[in-house]
C-alpha positions in Angstrom: -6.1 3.4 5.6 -2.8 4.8 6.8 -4.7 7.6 8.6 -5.2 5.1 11.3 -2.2 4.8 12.8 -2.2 7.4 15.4 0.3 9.5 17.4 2.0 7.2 18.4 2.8 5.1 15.2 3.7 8.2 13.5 6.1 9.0 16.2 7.4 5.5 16.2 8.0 5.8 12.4 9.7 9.3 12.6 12.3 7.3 15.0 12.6 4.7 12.3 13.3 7.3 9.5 15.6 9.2 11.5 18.3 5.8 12.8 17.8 5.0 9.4 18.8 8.3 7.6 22.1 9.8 8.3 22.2 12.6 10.6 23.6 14.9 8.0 20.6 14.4 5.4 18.2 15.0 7.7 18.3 18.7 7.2 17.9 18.2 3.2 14.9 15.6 4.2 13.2 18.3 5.8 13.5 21.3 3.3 12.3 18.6 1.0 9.2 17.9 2.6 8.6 21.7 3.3 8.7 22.4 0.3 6.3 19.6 -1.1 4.0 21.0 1.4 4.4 24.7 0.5 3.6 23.2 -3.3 0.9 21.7 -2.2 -0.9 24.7 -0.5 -0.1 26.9 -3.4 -1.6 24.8 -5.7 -4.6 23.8 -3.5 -4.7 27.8 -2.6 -4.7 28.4 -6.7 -7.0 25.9 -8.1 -9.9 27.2 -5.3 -9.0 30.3 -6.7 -9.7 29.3 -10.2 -13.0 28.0 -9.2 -14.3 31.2 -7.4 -13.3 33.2 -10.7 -15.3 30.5 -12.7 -18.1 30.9 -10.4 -18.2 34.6 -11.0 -18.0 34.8 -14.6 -20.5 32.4 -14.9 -23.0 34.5 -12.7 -22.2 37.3 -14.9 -23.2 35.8 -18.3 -26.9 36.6 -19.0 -29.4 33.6 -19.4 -30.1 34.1 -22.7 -26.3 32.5 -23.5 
């Protein structure tokens, strides 16, 4: 839905955020969403991880099981 918006409307709101934020916490706003990102790789990064172990200890169990 919001995926629709386009370059321009993003830009447009990163204008918005930054008149409306104080100068000074804009350096905090940005280590913020860094790190959310960073989290969010490392934990997309871990759970495929997790998968491809699954995957291979299932092919290593025998049919009988």
């Amino acid at each position: 839905m919001f995926l629709n918006i386009g370059l321009t409307g993003w830009i447009l709101i990163a204008l918005v955020v930054i008149l409306v934020m104080k100068p000074s916490r804009l350096p905090a706003l940005g280590r913020a969403i860094r790190s959310t990102i960073g989290d969010f790789r490392k934990s997309r990064r871990e759970e495929s991880e997790d998968h491809s172990r699954e995957d291979k200890q299932d092919d290593r169990k025998p049919d009988g099981c």
